[in-house]
C-alpha positions in Angstrom: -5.3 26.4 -7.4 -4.2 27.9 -3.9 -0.6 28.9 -2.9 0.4 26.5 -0.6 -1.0 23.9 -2.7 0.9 25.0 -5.3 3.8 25.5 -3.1 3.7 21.9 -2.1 3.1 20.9 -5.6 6.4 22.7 -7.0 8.3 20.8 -3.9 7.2 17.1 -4.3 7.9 17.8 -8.3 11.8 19.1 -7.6 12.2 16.1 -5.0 10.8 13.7 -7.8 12.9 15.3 -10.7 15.8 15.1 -8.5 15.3 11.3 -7.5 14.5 10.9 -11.0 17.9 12.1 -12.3 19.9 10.5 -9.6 18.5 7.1 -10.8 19.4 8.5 -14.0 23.2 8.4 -13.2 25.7 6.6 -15.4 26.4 3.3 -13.9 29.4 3.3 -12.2 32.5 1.6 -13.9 32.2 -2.2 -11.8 35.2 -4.1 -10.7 37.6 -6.4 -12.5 35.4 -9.7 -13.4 32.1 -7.7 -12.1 29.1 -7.4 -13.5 27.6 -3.8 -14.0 24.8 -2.0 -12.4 21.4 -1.3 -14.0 19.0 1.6 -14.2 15.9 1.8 -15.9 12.9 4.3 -15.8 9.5 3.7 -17.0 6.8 6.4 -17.4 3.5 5.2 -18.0 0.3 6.7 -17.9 -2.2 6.5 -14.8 -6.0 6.3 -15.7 -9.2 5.6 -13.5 -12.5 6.4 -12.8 -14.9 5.8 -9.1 -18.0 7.4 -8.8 -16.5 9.5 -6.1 -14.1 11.5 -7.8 -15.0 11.3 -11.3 -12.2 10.7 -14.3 -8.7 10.1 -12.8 -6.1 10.9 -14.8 -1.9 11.4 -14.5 1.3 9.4 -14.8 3.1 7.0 -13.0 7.5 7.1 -12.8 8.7 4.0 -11.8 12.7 3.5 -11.7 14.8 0.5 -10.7 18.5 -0.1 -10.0 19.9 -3.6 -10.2 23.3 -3.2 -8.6 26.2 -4.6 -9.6 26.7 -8.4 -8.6 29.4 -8.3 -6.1 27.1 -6.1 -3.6 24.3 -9.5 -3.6 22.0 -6.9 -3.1 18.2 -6.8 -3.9 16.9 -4.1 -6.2 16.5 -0.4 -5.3 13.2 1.1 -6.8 11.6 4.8 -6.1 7.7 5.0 -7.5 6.2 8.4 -8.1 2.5 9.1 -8.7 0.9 12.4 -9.7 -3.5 12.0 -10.3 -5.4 14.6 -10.7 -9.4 13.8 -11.1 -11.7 16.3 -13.1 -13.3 17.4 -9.6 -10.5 19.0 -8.9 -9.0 16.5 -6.6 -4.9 16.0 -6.3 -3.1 12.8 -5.0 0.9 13.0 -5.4 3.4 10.2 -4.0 6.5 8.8 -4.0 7.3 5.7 -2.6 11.3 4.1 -2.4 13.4 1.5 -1.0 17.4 0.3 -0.9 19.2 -2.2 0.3 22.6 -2.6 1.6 25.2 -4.9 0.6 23.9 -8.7 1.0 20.5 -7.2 2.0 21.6 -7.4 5.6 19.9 -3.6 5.5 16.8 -1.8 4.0 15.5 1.5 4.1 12.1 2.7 3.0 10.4 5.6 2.5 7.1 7.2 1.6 6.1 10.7 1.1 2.6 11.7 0.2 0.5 14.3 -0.2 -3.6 14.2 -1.4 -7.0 15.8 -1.1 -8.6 12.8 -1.9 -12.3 12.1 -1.7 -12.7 8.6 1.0 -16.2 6.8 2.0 -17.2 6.7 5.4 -20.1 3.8 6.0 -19.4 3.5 10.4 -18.1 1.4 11.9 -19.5 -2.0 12.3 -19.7 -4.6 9.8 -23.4 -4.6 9.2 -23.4 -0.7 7.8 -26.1 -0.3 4.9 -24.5 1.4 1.3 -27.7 4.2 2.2 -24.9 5.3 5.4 -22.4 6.1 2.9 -21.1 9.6 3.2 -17.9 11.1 1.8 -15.0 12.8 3.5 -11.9 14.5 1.9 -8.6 14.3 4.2 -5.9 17.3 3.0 -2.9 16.9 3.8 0.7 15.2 4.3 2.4 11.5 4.7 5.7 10.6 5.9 6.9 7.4 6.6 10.6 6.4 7.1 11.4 2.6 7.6 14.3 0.6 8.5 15.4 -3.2 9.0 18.6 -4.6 10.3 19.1 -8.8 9.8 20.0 -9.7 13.0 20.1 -13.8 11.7 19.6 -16.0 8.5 16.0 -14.4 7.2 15.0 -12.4 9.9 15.1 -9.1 10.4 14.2 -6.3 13.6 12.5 -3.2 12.2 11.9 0.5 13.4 10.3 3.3 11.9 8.5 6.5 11.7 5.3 7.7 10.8 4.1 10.9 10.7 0.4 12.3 9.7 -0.8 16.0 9.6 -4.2 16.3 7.7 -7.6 18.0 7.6 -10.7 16.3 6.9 -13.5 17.9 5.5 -16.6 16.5 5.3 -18.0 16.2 1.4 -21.7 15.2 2.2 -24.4 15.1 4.6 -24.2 12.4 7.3 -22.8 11.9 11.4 -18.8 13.6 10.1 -20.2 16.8 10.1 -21.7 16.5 14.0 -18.0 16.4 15.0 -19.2 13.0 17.3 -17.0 10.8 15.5 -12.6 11.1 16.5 -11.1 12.3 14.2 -13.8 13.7 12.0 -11.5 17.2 11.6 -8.6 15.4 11.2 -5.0 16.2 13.2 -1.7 15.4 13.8 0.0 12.0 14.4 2.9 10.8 15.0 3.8 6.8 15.1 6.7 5.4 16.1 6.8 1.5 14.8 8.9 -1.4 15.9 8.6 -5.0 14.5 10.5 -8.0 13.6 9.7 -9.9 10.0 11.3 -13.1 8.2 11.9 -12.5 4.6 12.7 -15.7 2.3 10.8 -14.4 -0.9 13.0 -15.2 -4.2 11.9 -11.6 -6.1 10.6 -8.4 -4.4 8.2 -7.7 -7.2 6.7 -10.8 -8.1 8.0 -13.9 -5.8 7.5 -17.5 -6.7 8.8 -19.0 -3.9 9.5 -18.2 -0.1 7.6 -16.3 2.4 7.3 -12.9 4.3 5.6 -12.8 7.9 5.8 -9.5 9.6 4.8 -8.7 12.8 4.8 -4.7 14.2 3.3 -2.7 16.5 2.9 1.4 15.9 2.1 3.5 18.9 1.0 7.4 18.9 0.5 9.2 21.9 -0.7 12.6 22.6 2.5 13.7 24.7 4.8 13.4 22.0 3.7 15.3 18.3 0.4 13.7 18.4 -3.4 14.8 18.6 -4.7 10.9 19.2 -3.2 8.2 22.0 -3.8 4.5 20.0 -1.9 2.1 18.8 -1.8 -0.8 16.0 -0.7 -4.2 15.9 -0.2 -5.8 12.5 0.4 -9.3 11.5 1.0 -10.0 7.2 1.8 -13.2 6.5 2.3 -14.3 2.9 3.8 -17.5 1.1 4.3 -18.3 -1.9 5.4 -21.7 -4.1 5.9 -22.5 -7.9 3.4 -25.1 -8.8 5.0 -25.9 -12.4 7.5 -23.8 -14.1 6.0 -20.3 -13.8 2.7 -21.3 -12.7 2.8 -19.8 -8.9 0.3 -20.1 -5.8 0.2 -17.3 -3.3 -1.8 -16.8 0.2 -1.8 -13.9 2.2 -3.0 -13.6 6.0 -3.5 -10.1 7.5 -4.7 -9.2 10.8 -5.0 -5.8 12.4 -6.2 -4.4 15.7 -6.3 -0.9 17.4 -6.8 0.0 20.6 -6.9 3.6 22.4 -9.1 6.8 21.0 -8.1 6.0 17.5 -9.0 8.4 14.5 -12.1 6.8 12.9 -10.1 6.4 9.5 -6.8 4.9 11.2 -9.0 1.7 12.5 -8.5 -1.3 11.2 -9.8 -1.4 7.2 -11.7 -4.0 5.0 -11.3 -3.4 1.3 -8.7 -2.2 -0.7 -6.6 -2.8 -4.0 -4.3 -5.1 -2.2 -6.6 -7.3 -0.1 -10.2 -8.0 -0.1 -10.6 -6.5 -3.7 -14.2 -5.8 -4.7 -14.9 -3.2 -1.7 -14.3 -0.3 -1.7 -11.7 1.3 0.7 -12.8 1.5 4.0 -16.3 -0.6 3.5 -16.4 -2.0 6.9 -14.2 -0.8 9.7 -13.8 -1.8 13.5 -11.0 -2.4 15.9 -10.1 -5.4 15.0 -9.9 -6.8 10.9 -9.2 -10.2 9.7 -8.8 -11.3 5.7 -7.5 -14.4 4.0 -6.9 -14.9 0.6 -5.4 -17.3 -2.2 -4.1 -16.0 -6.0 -3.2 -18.5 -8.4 -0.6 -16.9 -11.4 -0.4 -18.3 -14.6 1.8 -17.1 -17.5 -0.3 -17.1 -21.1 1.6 -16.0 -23.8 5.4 -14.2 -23.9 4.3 -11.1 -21.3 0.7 -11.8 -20.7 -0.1 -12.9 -17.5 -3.5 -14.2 -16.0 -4.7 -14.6 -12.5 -7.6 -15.7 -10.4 -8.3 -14.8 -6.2 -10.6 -15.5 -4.0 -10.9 -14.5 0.1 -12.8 -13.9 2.7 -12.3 -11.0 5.4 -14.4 -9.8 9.2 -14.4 -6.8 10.9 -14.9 -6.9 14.6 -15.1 -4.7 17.9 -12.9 -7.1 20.0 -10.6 -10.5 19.1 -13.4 -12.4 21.2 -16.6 -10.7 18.7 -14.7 -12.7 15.6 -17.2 -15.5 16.4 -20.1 -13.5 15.9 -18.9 -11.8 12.8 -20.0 -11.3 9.4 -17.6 -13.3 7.0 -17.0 -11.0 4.2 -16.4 -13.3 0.3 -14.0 -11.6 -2.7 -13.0 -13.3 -5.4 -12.2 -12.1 -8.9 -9.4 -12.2 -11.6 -6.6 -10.8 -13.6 -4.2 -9.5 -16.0 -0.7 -9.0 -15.7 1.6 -7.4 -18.4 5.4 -7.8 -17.6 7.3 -4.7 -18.4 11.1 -6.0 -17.4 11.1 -9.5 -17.5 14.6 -9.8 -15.7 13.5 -8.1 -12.6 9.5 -9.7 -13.3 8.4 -5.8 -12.9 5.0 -5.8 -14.3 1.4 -3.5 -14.4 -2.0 -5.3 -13.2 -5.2 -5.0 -13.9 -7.8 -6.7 -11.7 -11.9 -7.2 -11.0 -12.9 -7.9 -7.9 -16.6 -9.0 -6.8 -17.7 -8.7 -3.0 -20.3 -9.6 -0.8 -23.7 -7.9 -1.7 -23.3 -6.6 -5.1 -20.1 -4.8 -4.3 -16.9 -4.9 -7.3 -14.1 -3.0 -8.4 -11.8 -2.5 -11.2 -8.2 -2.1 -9.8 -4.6 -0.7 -12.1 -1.0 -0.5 -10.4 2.2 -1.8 -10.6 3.5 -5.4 -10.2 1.3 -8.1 -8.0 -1.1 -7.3 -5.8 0.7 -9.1 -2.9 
């Protein structure tokens, strides 16, 4: 293992330990006729395989603090992930959120560094599986969010994102003629504004209410950036209670770039979260498009089941939609609920795509 990766190794593990045992803390004593604050840590094992990196094996923290009733605040979590793959490959994370008293404020954060294996196909949504090559990006993740209510359910946001990685790539194909931006990776900055309206009854599972968020990120090469692009992002979701605990969820998620974007900052089809069953980054273009519909259904004490099914297109412009490949998923569930009073739970989900493709997907709590 090399220096600085051990150097950045030994810093994300003391910012973890120390998150770790600030979550930790003693609940304060709460006021007279107040309920008290909870903390609880889990630490659960992370397992996978892909074809591109082999085994992948390491552990997952995930802590949660319930604040004390009088603040009417939403939970504050922190998530850390440390995977390591038996081709040498290293992905470490750490993902957190708070909320202020009544939720009127939230702040986010995510800090990641991986060298991660990634498949490149091209862009296009008619790239063969023979195009496939591999790429492995090195390098660090920040992003720092924030929203402020401004009235009932909605909220203004702002945030940072920042991006400084090398890609390398891992096989034979068009990566290593340099012709495609981005293909050696660089630096990015992003600053994001947005507005979003957040009615959901549960941040981890919801079973009613919705969440539409609309934002737009913008990086330009005069201010800490190699590439000038930006991205506009519409997520959409809803969700209602059918009978009892029996819940139906849709997501809509748009996304277009415009400017001399990176190739692997354009707009993505396939991931865990949406259009499960291909693999990240199968089709890419300027402009992606995906709808899809989960039905949850509880089946015995913890044990959870569900079914999905969606369709996604990739496109050049918002006018080549008509013209576009539409892109099936569909697929199902299990979901074991590790703290039923805050519906924290782990997944585990197959997905089948267009042509042959599928994928087995494990991670915390629903997939939307």
């Amino acid at each position: 293992m090399s220096a600085p990766m051990l150097s950045r190794l030994v810093a994300l593990a003391s910012l973890l330990g120390a998150a770790t045992t600030l979550c930790a803390q003693p609940d304060p004593t709460p006021a007279s006729g107040d309920s008290v604050g909870r903390r609880r840590i889990r630490v659960l094992p992370a397992l996978a395989s892909a074809p591109e990196t082999g085994l992948q094996f390491g552990a997952t923290v995930l802590a949660v603090w319930e604040p004390a009733a009088r603040l009417r605040a939403r939970p504050a979590s922190l998530t850390a992930t440390a995977l390591r793959t038996t081709k040498s490959q290293t992905r470490l994370r750490i993902d957190g959120e708070r909320w202020s008293t009544g939720n009127a404020r939230r702040f986010a954060g995510t800090l990641q560094w991986q060298e991660f294996p990634l498949p490149y196909f091209g862009i296009g949504d008619r790239t063969p599986e023979s195009a496939e090559e591999l790429y492995v990006p090195r390098g660090t993740e920040a992003i720092l969010t924030v929203q402020q209510r401004f009235v009932g359910a909605w909220y203004a946001t702002a945030g940072l994102r920042y991006l400084d990685q090398r890609i390398t790539p891992d096989s034979v194909g068009v990566l290593r003629t340099n012709t495609v931006t981005g293909s050696r990776g660089g630096a990015m900055s992003q600053f994001i504004v947005g507005v979003l309206n957040d009615t959901r009854d549960n941040l981890f599972a919801p079973h009613t209410g919705r969440l539409v968020q609309l934002s737009y990120a913008r990086s330009d090469e005069a201010i800490w950036s190699d590439f000038t692009f930006g991205t506009l992002r519409l997520d959409a979701r809803t969700y209602s209670t059918v009978r009892r605990e029996h819940v139906f969820a849709t997501q809509l998620q748009v996304i277009g770039v415009d400017g001399a974007a990176p190739f692997d900052q354009l707009a993505l089809v396939g991931n865990s979260d949406i259009m499960r069953g291909y693999v990240r980054g199968r089709y890419r273009d300027r402009w992606a498009a995906a709808l899809q519909g989960e039905y949850r259904t509880p089946v015995r004490r913890r044990l959870g089941a569900v079914v999905f099914a969606g369709a996604g297109m990739a496109a050049p412009s918002l006018d080549a939609f008509g013209s576009s490949r539409l892109l099936p998923t569909y697929g199902a569930g299990l979901r074991m609920e590790i703290d039923p009073r805050q519906r924290i739970g782990v997944r585990a989900d197959y997905g089948r795509g267009g042509d042959g493709a599928s994928g087995i997907y494990l991670g915390f709590n629903q997939a939307f």
